[in-house]
Every structure is written in structure tokens, then in C-alpha cells.
N, C-alpha and C positions, 0 to 999 in steps of 0.2 A: 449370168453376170453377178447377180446377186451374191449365191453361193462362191463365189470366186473370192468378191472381195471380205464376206464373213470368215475364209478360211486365212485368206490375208490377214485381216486383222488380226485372226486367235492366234497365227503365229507371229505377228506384232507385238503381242502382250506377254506371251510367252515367252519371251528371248528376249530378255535387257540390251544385247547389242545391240537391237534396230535402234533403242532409244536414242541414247546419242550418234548413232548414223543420220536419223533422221531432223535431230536438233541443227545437226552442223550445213546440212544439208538449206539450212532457213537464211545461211548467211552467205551471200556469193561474190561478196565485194573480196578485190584477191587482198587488198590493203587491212580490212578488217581480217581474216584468214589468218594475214601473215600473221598479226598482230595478236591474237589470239592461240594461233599454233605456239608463237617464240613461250606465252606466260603457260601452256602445258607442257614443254618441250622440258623447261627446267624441274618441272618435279617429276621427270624419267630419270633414269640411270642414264650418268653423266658419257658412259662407251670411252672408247678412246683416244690419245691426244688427236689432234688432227696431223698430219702429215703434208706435207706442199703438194703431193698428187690429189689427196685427197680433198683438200684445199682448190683445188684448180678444178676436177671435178663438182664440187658443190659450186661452185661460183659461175662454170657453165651452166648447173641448172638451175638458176635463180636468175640469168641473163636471159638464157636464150629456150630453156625449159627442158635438155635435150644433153646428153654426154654418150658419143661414141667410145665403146669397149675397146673394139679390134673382135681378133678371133677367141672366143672363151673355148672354143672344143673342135678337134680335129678332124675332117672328113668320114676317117672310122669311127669317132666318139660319135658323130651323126648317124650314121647308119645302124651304129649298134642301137641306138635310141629309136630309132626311125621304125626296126626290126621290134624291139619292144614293143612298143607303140600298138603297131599294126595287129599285134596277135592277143590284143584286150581288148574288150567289150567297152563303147564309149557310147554316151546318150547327147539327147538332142535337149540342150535345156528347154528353148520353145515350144517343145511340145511335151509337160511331163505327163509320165504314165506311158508313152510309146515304148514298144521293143527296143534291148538294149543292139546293138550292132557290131559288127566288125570296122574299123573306119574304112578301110579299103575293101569292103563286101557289097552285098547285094539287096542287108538289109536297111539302106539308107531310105530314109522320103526323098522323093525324088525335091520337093521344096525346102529340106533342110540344107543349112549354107553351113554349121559350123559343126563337131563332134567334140564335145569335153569328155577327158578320162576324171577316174574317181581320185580325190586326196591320197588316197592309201595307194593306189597302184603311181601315184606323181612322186610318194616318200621313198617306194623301192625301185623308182628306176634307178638308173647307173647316172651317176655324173649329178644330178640336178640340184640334190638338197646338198651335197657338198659344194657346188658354184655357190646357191642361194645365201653360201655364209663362206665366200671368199676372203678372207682379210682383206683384198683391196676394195671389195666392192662394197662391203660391210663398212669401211672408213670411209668411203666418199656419200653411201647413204648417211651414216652420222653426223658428219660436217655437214650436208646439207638439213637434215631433220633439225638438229641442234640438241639430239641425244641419241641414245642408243636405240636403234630401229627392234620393232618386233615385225616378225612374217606375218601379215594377217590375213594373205591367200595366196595359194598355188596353184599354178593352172597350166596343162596344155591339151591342145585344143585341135585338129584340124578345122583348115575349108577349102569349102566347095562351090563349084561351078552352081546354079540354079537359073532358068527359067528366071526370076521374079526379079533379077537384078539387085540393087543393092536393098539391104533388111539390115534394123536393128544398127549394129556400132558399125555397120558400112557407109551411114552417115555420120558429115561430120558432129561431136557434142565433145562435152567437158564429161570428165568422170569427177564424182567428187563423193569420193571414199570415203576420207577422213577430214581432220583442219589442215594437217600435212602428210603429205605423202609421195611415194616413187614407186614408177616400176622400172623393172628389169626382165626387157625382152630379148629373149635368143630366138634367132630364123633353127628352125633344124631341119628344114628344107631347103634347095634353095628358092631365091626371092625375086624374079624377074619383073619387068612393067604390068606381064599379061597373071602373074601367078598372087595377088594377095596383099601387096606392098602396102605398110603400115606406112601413114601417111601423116604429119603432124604442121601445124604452123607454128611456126619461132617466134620466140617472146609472147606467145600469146598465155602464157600461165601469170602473168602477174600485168595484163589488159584487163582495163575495167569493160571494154568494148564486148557485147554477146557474152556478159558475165550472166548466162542464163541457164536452166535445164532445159534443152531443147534440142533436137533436132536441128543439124542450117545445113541449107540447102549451097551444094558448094560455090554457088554464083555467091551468093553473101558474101562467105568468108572471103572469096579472094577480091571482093570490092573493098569488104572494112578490110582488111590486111594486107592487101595489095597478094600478086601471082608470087612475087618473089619470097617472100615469106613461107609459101608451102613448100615444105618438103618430103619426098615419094623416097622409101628406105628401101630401095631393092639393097639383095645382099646374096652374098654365097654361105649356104649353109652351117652352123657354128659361129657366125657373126651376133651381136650383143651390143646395146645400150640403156643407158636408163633415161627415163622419160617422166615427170612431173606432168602425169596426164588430164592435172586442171585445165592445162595447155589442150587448147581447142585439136582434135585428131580423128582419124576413123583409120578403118579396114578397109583396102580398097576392095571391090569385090573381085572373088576368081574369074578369070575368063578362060582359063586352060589349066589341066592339071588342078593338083592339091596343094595345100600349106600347111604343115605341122611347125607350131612353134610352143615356145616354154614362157613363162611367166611368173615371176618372184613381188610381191606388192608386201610394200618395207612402211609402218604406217608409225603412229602413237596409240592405236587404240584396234580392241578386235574388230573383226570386220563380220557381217552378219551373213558372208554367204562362204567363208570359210566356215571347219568344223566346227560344231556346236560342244564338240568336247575333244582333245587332244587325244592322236591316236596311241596307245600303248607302246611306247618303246619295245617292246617283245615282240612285234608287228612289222619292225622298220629296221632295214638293213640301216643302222645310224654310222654316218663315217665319224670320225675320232676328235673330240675336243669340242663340240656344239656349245655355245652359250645359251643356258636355259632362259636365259630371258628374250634373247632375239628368237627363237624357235616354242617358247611357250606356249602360244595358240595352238599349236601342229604336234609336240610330241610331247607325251606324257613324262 
């Protein structure tokens, strides 16, 4: 235990990101947040105008915490990703130091529930880092940030079925990454009751109610926030939204079957579990026209 948390710390001191991760991390009122985001939001680059989609988008997520996409990718753009996917090596964050694995092999723990792939193999899939800087979705993060977004992490992930029932973000909690922030989640599976369904309650990003880092146990939240308020995201494969995940959520856990899905997280500031140094463009199939400052943290 000891040793755990001295290695903790030395990469604490090491890495100026954690610093203001964990400053902003000391203030949970969503009112003060805001209020503090909008006075760093203006000394970012200003992005561009806003647009009335864009506009409509940012204003669901300040209301309701929460903006349905639609389809961002096709049946076959699923499968070709899926196929990707499957044939790379991903780790189990909770346990570092294990064998790396196949996600759909034999070298899983039978107790592990999720599989991340590495930043570098997320930059040369097909399809992702060109969604991650969509014109449309790139304007509706800006209108809501109140400047021009930078990517401060990448992620896709399977899970799985386990024994131990829900672990970790399969309870409901708040993420609080940044002072403001969005994500953008794609199913690239599909998304049934029994398979994974990302799970969030409405309006609760800007509730001073369980403004806490913790763990709630889902009897709570649906007392403070009543049943109607939670919403259960099944979906068909290539489905997409973004989500202000200060906004109380979780993972539901699998009961059948796997979930692969993708993840883009649009912030003001680096994030301390993205790369610690920007991968060499020489490295990365880059699609055409990227703005160096929304992609900064991720590519050289």
C-alpha cells in the first residue's frame, strides 16, 4: 500500500498535468465550474462562428447534459472497426503489469470487466480520429466549451460479463476531468438492455444535488432525481452522442455478450491520462486538414 501510493505521488510531481487536474478537482459546485470555465474558455482560441445546429446542440448540453448524433458510421464502418479491434493487443487498466490480450481471446482474467486499446493503435484505426474532428461535432463542442476544444483523451474500450457484478464506472459517479468538458460516445457494437448500456441522468450536470466524488448507489440517485430522469442509451451499432459527463452516469454492467465502444473527450486543458507526449505524425495514418490545436495533445 505504501509503495503504491509513493509511486503515485512521484508520478504526481512528475507530470504538471495532474496539477491542475487535481486543483479543479477541489471545487464541485457546478455554478462555481461554470463560472470559472466561461473566465478560461476566453483566453483559448476563439474556434469557430457558432452555427444554429451548433447552437441547439450546445444548449441541449447545458439543459439537459446530453445531445443525440444519429448514425456517425455504417454497419460496415462497424465491423471494419470491430475486426480491427479484435486482432490488437488491449490491457486491463485495473490490474497494471498483467498480460497483454487479445479482447475476444482466452487471455482475459476471468474478473476483468473492461479492455482498453493503446492511443497509437486508437490514432490508426479507420474512421475515429477523422469523426473526433467532424466539422459538425467540432462546432457543437465549441458553442458549448465557449472556445475551441482540444482532444485530451482517446479511448476504446471493450466489456465484459464477470462474476463480481458491477466494479468501478459501473456505478453511478460524476467524472470531473476538467472545469469544462464533453464527451463523444460511439456504440460500435450493438447496445441492448442485457449488453452494456451507457446510462446517465438528465440535467443532472449543472445539480448542485450529489455535487460529490463518490461512488451512489443507484437507489439514491433515483430518489434525489426521481426514475424519470435516468436514461438507459441502448443503440444499434455506429450510433453517437455527446455527453457533459459532470452529469451523474455509469456503465451498466454486461450480462450477455461484449461492448466495444469509442470515446473522443473535448476539454480546455491536458488531461493526465492521455499521452504524456504527442504521438509523431510519422506514426499516424492523419486524415486531411486537422487543426493543430484541437489535436495538439495526440499528434506531433
Amino acid at each position: 500500500m505504501i509503495a503504491r501510493k509513493l509511486k503515485r505521488l512521484k508520478m504526481v510531481l512528475s507530470d504538471s498535468r495532474w496539477w491542475g487536474f487535481y486543483v479543479q478537482r477541489r471545487f464541485m459546485s457546478p455554478r462555481t465550474r461554470n463560472w470559472l470555465a466561461d473566465r478560461m474558455a476566453r483566453r483559448r482560441p476563439a474556434g469557430t462562428a457558432t452555427d444554429a445546429a451548433a447552437a441547439a446542440a450546445a444548449q441541449a448540453l447545458r439543459q439537459d447534459g446530453i445531445f443525440m448524433l444519429g448514425e456517425l458510421f455504417t454497419p460496415a464502418q462497424c465491423q471494419e472497426l470491430r475486426s480491427y479491434f479484435e486482432g490488437l493487443d488491449a490491457h486491463d487498466p485495473y490490474r497494471p503489469g498483467s498480460p497483454r490480450f487479445k479482447p475476444l481471446g482466452e487471455g482475459r482474467h476471468p474478473e476483468a470487466h473492461i479492455a482498453h486499446h493503446d492511443a497509437e493503435d486508437i490514432l490508426n484505426a479507420p474512421y475515429l480520429l477523422q469523426l473526433a474532428n467532424d466539422p459538425r461535432i467540432i462546432a457543437a463542442v465549441t458553442a458549448f466549451l465557449g472556445c475551441k476544444p482540444s482532444i485530451g483523451y482517446l479511448a476504446a474500450w471493450w466489456s465484459y460479463h464477470t462474476a463480481l457484478g458491477a466494479q468501478q464506472a459501473e456505478f453511478f459517479h460524476r467524472d470531473v476531468d476538467d472545469w469544462r468538458f464533453v464527451k463523444l460516445f460511439v456504440y460500435l457494437t450493438d447496445v441492448g438492455a442485457d449488453s452494456g448500456p451507457h446510462v446517465y441522468v438528465r440535467a443532472s450536470s449543472n445539480d448542485e444535488r450529489l455535487a460529490e466524488i463518490r461512488r451512489f448507489p443507484d437507489e439514491e440517485v433515483a430518489q434525489v432525481f426521481g426514475e424519470q430522469a435516468i436514461m438507459t442509451m441502448t443503440a444499434q451499432a455506429g450510433q453517437g452522442f455527446l455527453e457533459d459527463t459532470f452529469g451523474i452516469h455509469k456503465g451498466q454492467p454486461v450480462a450477455q455478450g461484449t461492448r466495444l465502444i469509442f470515446q473522443a473527450v473535448y476539454g480546455l486543458s491536458p488531461l493526465p491520462y492521455g499521452p504524456r507526449e504527442p504521438v509523431p505524425s510519422s506514426r499516424v495514418r492523419l486524415p486531411p486538414g486537422l487543426d493543430r490545436w484541437t489535436n495538439r495533445f495526440y499528434v506531433a
